[in-house]
C-alpha positions as CSV (number, residue, x, y, z in Angstrom):
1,X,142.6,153.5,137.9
2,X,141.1,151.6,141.1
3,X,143.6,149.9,142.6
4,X,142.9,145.7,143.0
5,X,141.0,144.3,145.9
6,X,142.6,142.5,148.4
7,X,141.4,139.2,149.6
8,X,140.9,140.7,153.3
9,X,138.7,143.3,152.0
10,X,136.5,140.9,149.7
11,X,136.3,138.4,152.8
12,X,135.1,141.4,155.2
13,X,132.3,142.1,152.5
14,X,131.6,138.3,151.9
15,X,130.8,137.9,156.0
16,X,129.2,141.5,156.0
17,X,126.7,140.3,153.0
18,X,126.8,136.1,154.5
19,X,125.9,136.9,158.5
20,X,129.0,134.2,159.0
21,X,132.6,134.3,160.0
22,X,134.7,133.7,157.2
23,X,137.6,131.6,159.7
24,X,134.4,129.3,160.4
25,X,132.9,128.9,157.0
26,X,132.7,125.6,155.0
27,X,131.8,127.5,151.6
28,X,133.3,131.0,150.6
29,X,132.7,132.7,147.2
30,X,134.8,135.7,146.5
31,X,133.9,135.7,142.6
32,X,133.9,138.5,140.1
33,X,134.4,140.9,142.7
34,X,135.0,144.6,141.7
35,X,137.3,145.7,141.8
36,X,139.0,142.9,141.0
37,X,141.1,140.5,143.3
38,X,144.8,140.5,141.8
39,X,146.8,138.4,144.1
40,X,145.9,135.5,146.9
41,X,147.6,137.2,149.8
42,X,148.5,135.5,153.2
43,X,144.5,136.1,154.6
44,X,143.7,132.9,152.7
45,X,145.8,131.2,155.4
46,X,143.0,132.5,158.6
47,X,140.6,129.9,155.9
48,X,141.2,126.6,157.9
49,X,137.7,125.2,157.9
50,X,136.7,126.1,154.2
51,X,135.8,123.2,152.0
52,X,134.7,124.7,148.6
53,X,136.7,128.1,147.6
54,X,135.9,130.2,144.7
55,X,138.0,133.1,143.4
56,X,137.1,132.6,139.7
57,X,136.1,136.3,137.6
58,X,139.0,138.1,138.9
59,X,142.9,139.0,138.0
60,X,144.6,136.7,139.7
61,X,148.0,135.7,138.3
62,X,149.3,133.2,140.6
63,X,148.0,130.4,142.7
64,X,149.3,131.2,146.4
65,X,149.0,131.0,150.0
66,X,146.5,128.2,150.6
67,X,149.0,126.4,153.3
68,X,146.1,127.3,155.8
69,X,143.4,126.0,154.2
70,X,143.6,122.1,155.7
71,X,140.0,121.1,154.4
72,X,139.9,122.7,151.1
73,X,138.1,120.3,148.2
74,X,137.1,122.4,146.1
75,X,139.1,125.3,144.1
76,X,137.4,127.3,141.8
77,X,139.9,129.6,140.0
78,X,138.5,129.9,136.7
79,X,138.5,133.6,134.3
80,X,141.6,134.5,136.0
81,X,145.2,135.5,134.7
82,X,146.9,132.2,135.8
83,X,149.7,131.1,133.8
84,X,151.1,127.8,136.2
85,X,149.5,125.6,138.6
86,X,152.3,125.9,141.3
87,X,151.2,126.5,144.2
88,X,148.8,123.8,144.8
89,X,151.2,121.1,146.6
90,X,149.9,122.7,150.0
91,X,146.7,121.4,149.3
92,X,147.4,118.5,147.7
93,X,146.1,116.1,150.1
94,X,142.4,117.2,150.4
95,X,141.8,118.7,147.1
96,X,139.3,116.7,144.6
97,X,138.2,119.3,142.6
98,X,140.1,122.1,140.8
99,X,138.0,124.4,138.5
100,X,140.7,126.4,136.1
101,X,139.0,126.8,133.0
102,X,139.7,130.4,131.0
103,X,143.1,131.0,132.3
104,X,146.5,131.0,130.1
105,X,147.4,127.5,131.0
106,X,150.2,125.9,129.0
107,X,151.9,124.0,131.2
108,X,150.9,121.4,133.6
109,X,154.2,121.4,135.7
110,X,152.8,120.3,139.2
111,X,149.8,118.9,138.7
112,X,151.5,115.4,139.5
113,X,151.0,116.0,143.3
114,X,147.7,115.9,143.1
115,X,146.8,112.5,144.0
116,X,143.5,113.4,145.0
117,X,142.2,115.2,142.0
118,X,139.4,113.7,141.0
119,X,137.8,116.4,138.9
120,X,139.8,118.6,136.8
121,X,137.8,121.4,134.9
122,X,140.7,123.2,132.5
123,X,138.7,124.4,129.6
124,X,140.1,127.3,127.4
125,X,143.1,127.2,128.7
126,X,146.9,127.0,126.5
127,X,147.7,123.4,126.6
128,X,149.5,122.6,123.5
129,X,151.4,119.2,123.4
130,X,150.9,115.3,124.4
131,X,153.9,115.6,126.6
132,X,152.0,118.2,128.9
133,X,148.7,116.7,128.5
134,X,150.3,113.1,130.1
135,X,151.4,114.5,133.4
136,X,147.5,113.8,134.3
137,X,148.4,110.0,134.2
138,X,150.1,110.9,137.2
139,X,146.8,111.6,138.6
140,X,145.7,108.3,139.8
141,X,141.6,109.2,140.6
142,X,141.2,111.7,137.8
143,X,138.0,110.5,137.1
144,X,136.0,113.5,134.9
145,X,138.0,116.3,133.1
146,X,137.0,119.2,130.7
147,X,139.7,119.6,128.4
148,X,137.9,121.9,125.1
149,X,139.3,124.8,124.0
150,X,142.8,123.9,124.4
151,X,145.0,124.1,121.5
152,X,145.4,120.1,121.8
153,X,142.3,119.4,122.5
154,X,141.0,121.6,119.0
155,X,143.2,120.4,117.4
156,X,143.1,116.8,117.4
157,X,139.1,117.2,117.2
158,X,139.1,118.5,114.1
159,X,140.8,115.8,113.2
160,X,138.5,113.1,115.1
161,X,141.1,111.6,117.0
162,X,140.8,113.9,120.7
163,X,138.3,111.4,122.4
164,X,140.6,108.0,121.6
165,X,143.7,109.8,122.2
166,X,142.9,111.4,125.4
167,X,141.3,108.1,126.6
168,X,144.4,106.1,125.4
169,X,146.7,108.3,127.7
170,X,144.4,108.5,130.8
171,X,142.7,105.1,131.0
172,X,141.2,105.9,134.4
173,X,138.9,108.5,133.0
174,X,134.9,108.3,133.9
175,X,134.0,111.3,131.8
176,X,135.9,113.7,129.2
177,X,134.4,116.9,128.3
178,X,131.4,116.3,129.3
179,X,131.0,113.0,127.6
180,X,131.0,109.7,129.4
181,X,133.9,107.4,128.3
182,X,133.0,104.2,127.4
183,X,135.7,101.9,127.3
184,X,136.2,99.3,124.5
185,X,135.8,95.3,125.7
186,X,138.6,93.4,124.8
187,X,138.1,91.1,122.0
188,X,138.3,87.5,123.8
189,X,138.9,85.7,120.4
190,X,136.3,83.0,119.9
191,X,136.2,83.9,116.3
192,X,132.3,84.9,116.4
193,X,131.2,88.5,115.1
């Protein structure tokens, strides 16, 4: 068996095949590489100027070591092995986009730090109940979130009721699955239909 790659080596391949210097770099995509990643190790920290960060098609099991990366916006950690989404309060000032779709997601125990978050994509993940689903109402500019292909979210569709639900418990929502969200005008009263 090959053993995993580490982040070091995919970054000296990533400046190899970009011409830039990874330390300098805005934009860094470290996707599907092969072998895969397995772990974020401490060479994310040398990151400080990158923006947009994409480790999604690998094994990584945990979300760690992005203390040095001041700028990032943009996380994109989907088809990974990633259980919890600890890890993130070091970025939780500058990020406003996290990408974590196809991962084994069941809890959302520290997602509440992300004040920022304004785009959550967590499709096919293992989100199961209201109670976890309603930590995002601690997300005050959540505007647009992919939510499909979580148990919840297939469940209460078959039923009808995911859209109105989902709305209901995150009223600041712009967009849900891919749908915009219209919102309902209140009623005033004057009696004419």
């Amino acid at each position: 068996m090959t053993k995993p790659m580490t982040v070091k080596e995919a970054l000296s391949k990533w400046e190899e095949k970009s011409g830039e210097k990874a330390s300098e770099a805005k934009a860094i995509k470290l996707y599907g590489q092969i072998p895969p990643i397995e772990k974020m190790d401490a060479t994310l920290s040398t990151l400080s100027n990158c923006e947009k960060l994409s480790l999604s098609t690998n094994c990584i099991e945990r979300i760690s070591n992005l203390n040095g990366l001041k700028n990032l916006r943009i996380l994109s950690l989907g088809r990974n092995n990633i259980k919890t989404l600890s890890g993130l309060e070091v970025v939780k000032d500058t990020l406003a986009e996290l990408w974590i779709s196809y991962n084994l997601i069941e809890k959302l125990i520290g997602i509440q730090c992300m004040k920022n978050l304004k785009v959550l994509y967590m499709s096919n993940n293992q989100v199961k109940d209201w109670g976890e689903f309603e930590r995002l109402a601690d997300l005050p500019c959540l505007a647009d979130m992919v939510f499909v292909g979580n148990p919840l979210e297939e469940k209460h569709s078959s039923e009808g009721t995911w859209m109105d639900e989902a709305c209901k418990r995150l009223p600041n929502l712009r967009k849900l699955d891919g749908t915009p969200v219209i919102k309902q005008e209140v009623d005033d009263g004057d009696g004419e239909s």
